[in-house]
N, C-alpha and C positions, 0 to 999 in steps of 0.2 A: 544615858543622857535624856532619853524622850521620857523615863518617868518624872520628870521635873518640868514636862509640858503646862500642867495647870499651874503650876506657883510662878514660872515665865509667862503665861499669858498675863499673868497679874497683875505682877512687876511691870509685862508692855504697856497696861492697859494705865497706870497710873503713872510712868514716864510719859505718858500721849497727852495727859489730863494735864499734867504739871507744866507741859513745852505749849510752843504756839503752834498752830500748824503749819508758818515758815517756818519755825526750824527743824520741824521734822520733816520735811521735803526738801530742805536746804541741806542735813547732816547726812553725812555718813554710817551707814549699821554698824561700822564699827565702834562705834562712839555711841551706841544703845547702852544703859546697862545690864539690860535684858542679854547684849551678846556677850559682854565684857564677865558676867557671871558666869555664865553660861562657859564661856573656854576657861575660865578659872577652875570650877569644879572640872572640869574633863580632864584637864592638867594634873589635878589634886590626885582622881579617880584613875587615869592610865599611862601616865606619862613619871614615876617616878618609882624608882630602886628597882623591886621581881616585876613590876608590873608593866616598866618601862623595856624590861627586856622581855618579858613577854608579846609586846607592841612589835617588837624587833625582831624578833623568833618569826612571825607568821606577816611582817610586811612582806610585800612583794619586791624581789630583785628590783625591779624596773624603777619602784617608785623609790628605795636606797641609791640608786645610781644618780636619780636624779633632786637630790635634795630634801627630800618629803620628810618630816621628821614627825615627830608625835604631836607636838604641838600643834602644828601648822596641820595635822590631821584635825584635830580639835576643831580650829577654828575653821576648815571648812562645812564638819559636822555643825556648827554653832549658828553659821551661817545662815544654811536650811533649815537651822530651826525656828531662828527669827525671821527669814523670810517666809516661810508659812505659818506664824502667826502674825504678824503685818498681812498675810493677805487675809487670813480670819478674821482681822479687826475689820476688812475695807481700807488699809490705808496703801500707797503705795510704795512697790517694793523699793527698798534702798539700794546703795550702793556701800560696796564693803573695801577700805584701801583706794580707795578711788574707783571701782570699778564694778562693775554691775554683775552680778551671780552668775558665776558659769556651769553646767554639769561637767564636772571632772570625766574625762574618760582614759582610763587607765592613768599615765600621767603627765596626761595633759589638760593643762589649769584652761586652755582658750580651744577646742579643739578643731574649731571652724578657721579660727584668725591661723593658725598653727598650718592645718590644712593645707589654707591657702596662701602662705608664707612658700613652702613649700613646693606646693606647683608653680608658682613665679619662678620659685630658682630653676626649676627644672627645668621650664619654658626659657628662660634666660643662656642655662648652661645649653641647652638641643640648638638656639639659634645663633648663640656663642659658634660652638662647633661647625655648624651651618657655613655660615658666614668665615671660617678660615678657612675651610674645606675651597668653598667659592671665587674670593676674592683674592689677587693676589697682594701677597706682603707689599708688592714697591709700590701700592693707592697710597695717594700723601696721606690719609684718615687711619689706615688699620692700623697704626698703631695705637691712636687717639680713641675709635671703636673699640677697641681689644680691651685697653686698661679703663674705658669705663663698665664695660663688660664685668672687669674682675671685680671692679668698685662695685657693682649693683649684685652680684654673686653674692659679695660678703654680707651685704646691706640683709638680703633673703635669706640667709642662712643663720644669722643675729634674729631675725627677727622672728625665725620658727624655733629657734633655744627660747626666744623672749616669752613666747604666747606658748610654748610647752613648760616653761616653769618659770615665775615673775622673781628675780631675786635681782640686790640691789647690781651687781656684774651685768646683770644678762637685758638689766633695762637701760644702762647706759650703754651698751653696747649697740641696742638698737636704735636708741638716738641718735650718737654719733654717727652712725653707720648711715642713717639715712639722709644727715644734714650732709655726709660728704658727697651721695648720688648727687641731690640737690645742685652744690656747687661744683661737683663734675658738670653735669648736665649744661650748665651757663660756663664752662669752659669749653665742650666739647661743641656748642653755638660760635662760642667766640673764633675754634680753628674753623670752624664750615665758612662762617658766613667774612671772615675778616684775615685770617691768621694764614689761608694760603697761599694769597700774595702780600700779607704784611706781619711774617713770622714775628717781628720784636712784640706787634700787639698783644697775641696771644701768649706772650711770653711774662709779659707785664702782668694782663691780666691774670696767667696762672699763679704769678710771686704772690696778686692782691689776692687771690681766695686761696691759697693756702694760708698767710697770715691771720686771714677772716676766719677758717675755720679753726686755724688754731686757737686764738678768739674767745671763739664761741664754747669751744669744747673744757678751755682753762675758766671761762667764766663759770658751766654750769660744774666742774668738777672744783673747785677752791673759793668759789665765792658763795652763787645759789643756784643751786636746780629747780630753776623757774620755769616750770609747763607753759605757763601764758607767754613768758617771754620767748621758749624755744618755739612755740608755734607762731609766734609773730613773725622772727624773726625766717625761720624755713616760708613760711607764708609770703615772705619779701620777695628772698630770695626765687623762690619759685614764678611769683608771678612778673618780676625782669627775667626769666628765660622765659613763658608764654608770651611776653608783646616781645621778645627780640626774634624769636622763630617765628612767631606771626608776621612780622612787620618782613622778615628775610622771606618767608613763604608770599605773600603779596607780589613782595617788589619782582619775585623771578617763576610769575605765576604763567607768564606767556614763557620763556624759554626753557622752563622743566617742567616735563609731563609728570611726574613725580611730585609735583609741589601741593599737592593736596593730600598726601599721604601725608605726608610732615606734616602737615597742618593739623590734620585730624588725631595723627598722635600725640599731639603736644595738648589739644582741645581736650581727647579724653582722659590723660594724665591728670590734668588738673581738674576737671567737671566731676572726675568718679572720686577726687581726694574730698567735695566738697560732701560726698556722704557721711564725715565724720561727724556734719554739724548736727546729723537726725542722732541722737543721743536720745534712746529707747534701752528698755527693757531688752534683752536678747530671745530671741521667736524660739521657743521652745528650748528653751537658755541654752543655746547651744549660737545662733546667728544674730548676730550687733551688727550695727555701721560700719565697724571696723573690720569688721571681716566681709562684708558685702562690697566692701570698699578694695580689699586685697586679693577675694574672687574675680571681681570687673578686671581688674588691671592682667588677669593671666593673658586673656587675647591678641593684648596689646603689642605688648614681645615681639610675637610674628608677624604685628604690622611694622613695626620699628624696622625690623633687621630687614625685612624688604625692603625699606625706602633706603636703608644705608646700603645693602648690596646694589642694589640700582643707583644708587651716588656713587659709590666709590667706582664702577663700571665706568659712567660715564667721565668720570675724574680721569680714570689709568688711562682711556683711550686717549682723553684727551691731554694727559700729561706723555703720552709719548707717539701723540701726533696718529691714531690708527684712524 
Protein backbone atom coordinates (compact mmCIF):
# COMPACT_ATOMS: atom_id res chain seq x y z
CA UNK A 1 0.00 0.00 0.00
CA UNK A 2 2.79 2.71 1.02
CA UNK A 3 4.32 2.00 -2.70
CA UNK A 4 1.48 4.12 -4.07
CA UNK A 5 2.70 7.00 -1.50
CA UNK A 6 3.87 9.39 -4.46
CA UNK A 7 0.77 8.96 -6.95
CA UNK A 8 -1.45 9.70 -3.40
CA UNK A 9 0.43 12.69 -2.51
CA UNK A 10 -0.56 13.74 -6.07
CA UNK A 11 -4.02 12.87 -6.34
CA UNK A 12 -3.94 14.91 -2.46
CA UNK A 13 -2.26 17.60 -3.84
CA UNK A 14 -4.75 18.26 -6.79
CA UNK A 15 -8.11 17.37 -4.68
CA UNK A 16 -6.75 20.52 -2.29
CA UNK A 17 -6.30 22.74 -5.45
CA UNK A 18 -9.63 21.87 -6.90
CA UNK A 19 -11.70 22.31 -3.16
CA UNK A 20 -11.90 25.57 -1.21
CA UNK A 21 -10.20 25.48 1.96
CA UNK A 22 -13.65 25.32 3.74
CA UNK A 23 -14.38 22.41 2.41
CA UNK A 24 -11.45 20.73 3.30
CA UNK A 25 -11.55 21.53 6.94
CA UNK A 26 -15.30 21.11 6.83
CA UNK A 27 -15.09 17.27 5.05
CA UNK A 28 -14.39 14.31 6.23
CA UNK A 29 -11.10 12.02 5.09
CA UNK A 30 -13.36 9.72 4.24
CA UNK A 31 -14.85 11.46 1.56
CA UNK A 32 -10.89 12.26 0.19
CA UNK A 33 -10.45 10.58 -2.89
CA UNK A 34 -7.08 10.10 -1.98
CA UNK A 35 -8.57 7.70 0.86
CA UNK A 36 -11.44 6.32 -1.08
CA UNK A 37 -8.63 4.87 -3.72
CA UNK A 38 -6.53 4.15 -1.45
CA UNK A 39 -9.12 1.32 0.44
CA UNK A 40 -10.19 0.37 -3.04
CA UNK A 41 -6.79 -0.94 -4.17
CA UNK A 42 -6.22 -2.63 -0.70
CA UNK A 43 -9.52 -4.44 -1.05
CA UNK A 44 -8.53 -5.25 -4.83
CA UNK A 45 -4.89 -6.19 -3.36
CA UNK A 46 -5.84 -8.40 0.06
CA UNK A 47 -9.26 -8.79 0.66
CA UNK A 48 -10.34 -11.30 -2.07
CA UNK A 49 -10.52 -15.20 -3.00
CA UNK A 50 -6.43 -16.95 -1.50
CA UNK A 51 -5.74 -13.72 -0.53
CA UNK A 52 -8.58 -13.08 1.63
CA UNK A 53 -7.95 -16.27 3.32
CA UNK A 54 -4.63 -15.50 3.70
CA UNK A 55 -5.71 -12.15 5.74
CA UNK A 56 -7.67 -14.71 7.80
CA UNK A 57 -4.98 -17.37 8.38
CA UNK A 58 -2.52 -14.86 10.30
CA UNK A 59 -5.26 -12.24 11.78
CA UNK A 60 -5.22 -12.31 15.25
CA UNK A 61 -7.92 -14.24 17.51
CA UNK A 62 -8.69 -11.22 19.25
CA UNK A 63 -9.21 -8.91 16.41
CA UNK A 64 -11.87 -12.00 14.62
CA UNK A 65 -13.67 -12.03 17.90
CA UNK A 66 -14.23 -8.71 17.59
CA UNK A 67 -15.31 -7.83 14.18
CA UNK A 68 -12.29 -6.65 12.33
CA UNK A 69 -12.59 -7.89 8.92
CA UNK A 70 -10.22 -7.23 5.94
CA UNK A 71 -11.75 -4.25 4.82
CA UNK A 72 -12.18 -2.30 7.66
CA UNK A 73 -8.25 -3.38 8.12
CA UNK A 74 -7.89 -1.41 4.89
CA UNK A 75 -9.47 1.43 5.78
CA UNK A 76 -7.59 2.00 8.94
CA UNK A 77 -4.30 1.28 6.88
CA UNK A 78 -5.75 4.07 4.31
CA UNK A 79 -6.43 6.26 7.00
CA UNK A 80 -2.70 6.88 8.16
CA UNK A 81 -1.92 7.07 4.98
CA UNK A 82 -3.86 10.03 4.19
CA UNK A 83 -3.28 11.45 7.34
CA UNK A 84 0.38 11.75 6.90
CA UNK A 85 0.08 13.10 3.74
CA UNK A 86 -2.29 15.99 4.98
CA UNK A 87 0.33 16.60 7.44
CA UNK A 88 3.03 16.65 4.55
CA UNK A 89 0.95 19.01 2.66
CA UNK A 90 0.62 21.39 6.06
CA UNK A 91 -2.90 20.92 5.93
CA UNK A 92 -5.00 19.81 8.92
CA UNK A 93 -5.58 16.54 9.89
CA UNK A 94 -9.25 15.22 9.08
CA UNK A 95 -11.64 13.22 10.56
CA UNK A 96 -12.60 9.82 9.12
CA UNK A 97 -16.54 8.44 9.96
CA UNK A 98 -17.12 11.25 12.03
CA UNK A 99 -14.22 10.76 14.14
CA UNK A 100 -10.75 11.97 14.48
CA UNK A 101 -7.58 9.15 13.98
CA UNK A 102 -7.10 6.93 16.75
CA UNK A 103 -3.91 4.36 17.11
CA UNK A 104 -5.51 1.07 17.25
CA UNK A 105 -4.11 -0.81 20.02
CA UNK A 106 -4.63 -4.40 19.63
CA UNK A 107 -8.31 -4.15 19.22
CA UNK A 108 -9.21 -1.47 20.26
CA UNK A 109 -10.42 1.34 17.75
CA UNK A 110 -10.44 4.29 20.98
CA UNK A 111 -8.06 2.83 23.52
CA UNK A 112 -8.08 5.76 26.13
CA UNK A 113 -12.20 6.49 25.83
CA UNK A 114 -12.39 2.40 26.20
CA UNK A 115 -9.92 2.63 29.15
CA UNK A 116 -11.73 4.78 30.64
CA UNK A 117 -15.25 3.55 29.91
CA UNK A 118 -14.00 0.76 32.02
CA UNK A 119 -12.80 2.12 35.08
CA UNK A 120 -16.09 3.99 35.56
CA UNK A 121 -17.70 0.69 35.62
CA UNK A 122 -15.39 -0.64 37.81
CA UNK A 123 -15.55 2.27 40.12
CA UNK A 124 -19.38 2.12 39.85
CA UNK A 125 -19.60 -1.76 40.42
CA UNK A 126 -16.67 -1.40 43.95
CA UNK A 127 -19.20 1.48 45.29
CA UNK A 128 -22.23 -0.37 43.96
CA UNK A 129 -21.12 -3.28 46.34
CA UNK A 130 -19.90 -0.72 48.98
CA UNK A 131 -22.92 0.93 49.54
CA UNK A 132 -25.10 -2.71 49.86
CA UNK A 133 -22.69 -4.05 52.06
CA UNK A 134 -23.37 -0.70 54.21
CA UNK A 135 -26.75 0.43 53.96
CA UNK A 136 -29.48 -1.39 55.02
CA UNK A 137 -32.26 -2.55 52.45
CA UNK A 138 -35.40 -1.02 54.52
CA UNK A 139 -33.57 3.09 53.49
CA UNK A 140 -36.67 4.26 51.49
CA UNK A 141 -33.72 5.07 48.50
CA UNK A 142 -31.83 1.64 48.18
CA UNK A 143 -33.93 0.41 46.10
CA UNK A 144 -33.96 3.68 43.98
CA UNK A 145 -29.81 3.82 44.37
CA UNK A 146 -29.43 0.20 43.43
CA UNK A 147 -31.45 0.21 40.08
CA UNK A 148 -29.86 3.34 39.06
CA UNK A 149 -26.61 1.57 39.96
CA UNK A 150 -27.48 -1.34 37.39
CA UNK A 151 -28.66 1.50 34.99
CA UNK A 152 -25.22 3.24 34.98
CA UNK A 153 -23.34 -0.28 34.93
CA UNK A 154 -24.95 -1.01 31.79
CA UNK A 155 -24.49 2.48 30.39
CA UNK A 156 -20.20 1.65 31.17
CA UNK A 157 -20.00 -1.48 29.86
CA UNK A 158 -21.88 -0.23 26.31
CA UNK A 159 -19.79 2.22 26.08
CA UNK A 160 -16.33 0.21 26.48
CA UNK A 161 -17.96 -2.49 23.66
CA UNK A 162 -18.59 1.19 21.86
CA UNK A 163 -15.00 2.83 22.06
CA UNK A 164 -13.41 -1.05 21.59
CA UNK A 165 -15.09 -1.54 18.22
CA UNK A 166 -17.53 1.33 16.52
CA UNK A 167 -20.22 -0.87 14.72
CA UNK A 168 -23.64 0.22 14.03
CA UNK A 169 -25.23 -2.26 17.55
CA UNK A 170 -22.67 -1.19 19.77
CA UNK A 171 -23.14 2.79 18.90
CA UNK A 172 -26.73 2.60 19.70
CA UNK A 173 -26.35 0.86 22.46
CA UNK A 174 -24.33 3.53 24.00
CA UNK A 175 -26.60 6.20 23.29
CA UNK A 176 -29.44 4.65 24.46
CA UNK A 177 -27.71 3.52 27.37
CA UNK A 178 -26.61 6.92 28.40
CA UNK A 179 -29.92 8.92 27.64
CA UNK A 180 -31.47 6.33 30.04
CA UNK A 181 -28.74 7.29 33.10
CA UNK A 182 -29.71 10.81 32.21
CA UNK A 183 -33.40 10.17 32.89
CA UNK A 184 -32.78 7.94 35.63
CA UNK A 185 -30.79 10.56 37.25
CA UNK A 186 -33.95 13.20 37.19
CA UNK A 187 -35.93 10.42 38.44
CA UNK A 188 -33.82 9.38 41.22
CA UNK A 189 -33.89 13.76 42.14
CA UNK A 190 -37.46 13.45 41.73
CA UNK A 191 -37.73 10.39 44.78
CA UNK A 192 -34.94 12.29 47.03
CA UNK A 193 -36.22 15.59 46.85
CA UNK A 194 -40.28 15.00 46.51
CA UNK A 195 -41.36 11.28 46.11
CA UNK A 196 -40.69 10.36 49.88
CA UNK A 197 -43.41 12.03 51.33
CA UNK A 198 -45.43 12.29 47.92
CA UNK A 199 -44.92 8.72 46.40
CA UNK A 200 -47.74 9.43 43.52
CA UNK A 201 -45.23 12.34 42.36
CA UNK A 202 -42.54 10.18 41.60
CA UNK A 203 -44.78 7.83 40.22
CA UNK A 204 -45.99 10.07 37.55
CA UNK A 205 -42.96 11.44 36.95
CA UNK A 206 -41.27 7.92 36.41
CA UNK A 207 -44.59 6.84 33.79
CA UNK A 208 -43.44 10.72 31.92
CA UNK A 209 -39.61 9.62 31.31
CA UNK A 210 -40.11 6.35 30.62
CA UNK A 211 -42.56 7.30 27.68
CA UNK A 212 -39.82 10.06 26.97
CA UNK A 213 -37.19 7.75 26.68
CA UNK A 214 -39.19 5.52 24.74
CA UNK A 215 -39.52 8.51 22.68
CA UNK A 216 -36.53 9.28 22.11
CA UNK A 217 -35.03 5.82 21.40
CA UNK A 218 -38.19 5.00 18.69
CA UNK A 219 -37.44 8.42 17.05
CA UNK A 220 -33.44 7.88 16.66
CA UNK A 221 -34.10 4.02 15.62
CA UNK A 222 -37.28 4.40 12.90
CA UNK A 223 -37.14 7.88 12.02
CA UNK A 224 -33.37 9.53 12.12
CA UNK A 225 -30.32 9.09 14.06
CA UNK A 226 -29.78 12.77 14.53
CA UNK A 227 -26.39 13.45 16.63
CA UNK A 228 -27.48 17.24 16.93
CA UNK A 229 -30.73 16.42 17.95
CA UNK A 230 -29.69 13.47 20.63
CA UNK A 231 -27.19 15.87 22.13
CA UNK A 232 -29.70 18.53 22.44
CA UNK A 233 -32.02 16.72 23.68
CA UNK A 234 -29.69 14.62 26.70
CA UNK A 235 -28.23 18.33 27.04
CA UNK A 236 -32.03 19.33 28.32
CA UNK A 237 -32.59 16.76 29.98
CA UNK A 238 -29.30 16.89 32.05
CA UNK A 239 -29.34 20.45 32.59
CA UNK A 240 -33.36 20.19 34.50
CA UNK A 241 -31.52 17.70 36.95
CA UNK A 242 -28.31 20.20 37.57
CA UNK A 243 -30.88 23.28 38.69
CA UNK A 244 -33.23 20.64 40.40
CA UNK A 245 -30.39 19.18 42.71
CA UNK A 246 -29.00 22.47 42.88
CA UNK A 247 -31.87 24.43 43.83
CA UNK A 248 -32.82 21.00 46.44
CA UNK A 249 -28.91 21.31 47.62
CA UNK A 250 -29.61 25.21 48.47
CA UNK A 251 -32.86 25.08 49.88
CA UNK A 252 -31.39 22.17 52.64
CA UNK A 253 -27.97 23.76 52.90
CA UNK A 254 -28.37 24.58 56.72
CA UNK A 255 -29.97 21.18 57.81
CA UNK A 256 -27.72 18.69 55.87
CA UNK A 257 -24.05 18.59 56.40
CA UNK A 258 -23.81 16.60 53.36
CA UNK A 259 -25.48 19.24 51.02
CA UNK A 260 -22.36 20.18 49.35
CA UNK A 261 -21.31 16.82 48.49
CA UNK A 262 -24.31 16.75 46.27
CA UNK A 263 -23.81 19.70 45.00
CA UNK A 264 -20.41 19.34 43.95
CA UNK A 265 -21.34 16.00 42.32
CA UNK A 266 -23.91 17.03 40.26
CA UNK A 267 -21.36 20.49 39.29
CA UNK A 268 -18.69 18.10 38.20
CA UNK A 269 -20.92 15.76 36.17
CA UNK A 270 -21.90 18.27 34.09
CA UNK A 271 -18.65 20.85 34.07
CA UNK A 272 -16.40 17.67 33.04
CA UNK A 273 -19.32 16.68 30.03
CA UNK A 274 -18.66 20.07 28.79
CA UNK A 275 -14.96 18.92 27.73
CA UNK A 276 -16.79 17.39 24.66
CA UNK A 277 -16.97 20.92 23.20
CA UNK A 278 -12.76 21.03 22.84
CA UNK A 279 -13.07 19.01 19.68
CA UNK A 280 -9.06 18.47 18.85
CA UNK A 281 -6.93 16.28 17.27
CA UNK A 282 -6.40 13.33 19.97
CA UNK A 283 -2.62 13.96 22.00
CA UNK A 284 -0.49 11.50 20.55
CA UNK A 285 -3.79 9.85 18.86
CA UNK A 286 -4.38 8.03 21.62
CA UNK A 287 -6.34 11.06 24.26
CA UNK A 288 -9.46 13.35 22.72
CA UNK A 289 -12.14 15.36 24.79
CA UNK A 290 -13.92 12.46 24.98
CA UNK A 291 -11.81 10.41 26.89
CA UNK A 292 -10.49 13.22 29.10
CA UNK A 293 -14.10 13.72 29.73
CA UNK A 294 -14.79 9.84 30.89
CA UNK A 295 -11.06 9.79 32.83
CA UNK A 296 -12.56 13.04 35.01
CA UNK A 297 -15.81 11.32 35.79
CA UNK A 298 -13.82 7.99 37.42
CA UNK A 299 -13.56 10.01 40.90
CA UNK A 300 -16.80 11.02 41.03
CA UNK A 301 -18.28 7.50 41.95
CA UNK A 302 -16.70 7.63 45.25
CA UNK A 303 -17.97 11.08 45.93
CA UNK A 304 -21.65 10.01 44.84
CA UNK A 305 -21.92 6.93 46.89
CA UNK A 306 -20.71 8.73 50.01
CA UNK A 307 -23.23 11.44 49.83
CA UNK A 308 -25.89 8.54 49.13
CA UNK A 309 -24.58 6.31 52.00
CA UNK A 310 -24.67 9.29 54.40
CA UNK A 311 -28.33 10.07 53.07
CA UNK A 312 -29.68 7.01 53.26
CA UNK A 313 -28.15 6.80 57.11
CA UNK A 314 -29.76 9.69 58.02
CA UNK A 315 -33.14 8.74 56.22
CA UNK A 316 -33.20 4.97 58.00
CA UNK A 317 -32.47 6.63 61.40
CA UNK A 318 -34.85 8.87 60.85
CA UNK A 319 -37.50 6.64 59.21
CA UNK A 320 -37.57 4.46 62.36
CA UNK A 321 -37.24 7.16 64.86
CA UNK A 322 -33.16 6.06 66.16
Amino acid sequence: MMAHCTSLRLALATALLLCSAGRVQGSQGDKEPVYRDCVKQCARTNCTGAKLRGFQSVQPPYMALTGWTCRDDCRYQCMWTTVGLYQAEGYRVPQFHGKWPFVRFLCFEEPASALASLLNGLACLLMLLRYRSAVPRQCPMYQTVTAFSVVSLKAWFWSTVFHTRDTYLTEKMDYFCASAVILYSVYLCCVRTLGLRRPGVSSTVGVFLILAFTSHVSYLTFVSFDYGYNMVANASIGLVNLLWWLGWCWQNRRTLLYWWKCGVVVVLLHGLALLELLDFPPLFWVLDAHAAWHLGTVPVHFLFYRCMHQHNFLLFRYHFGL
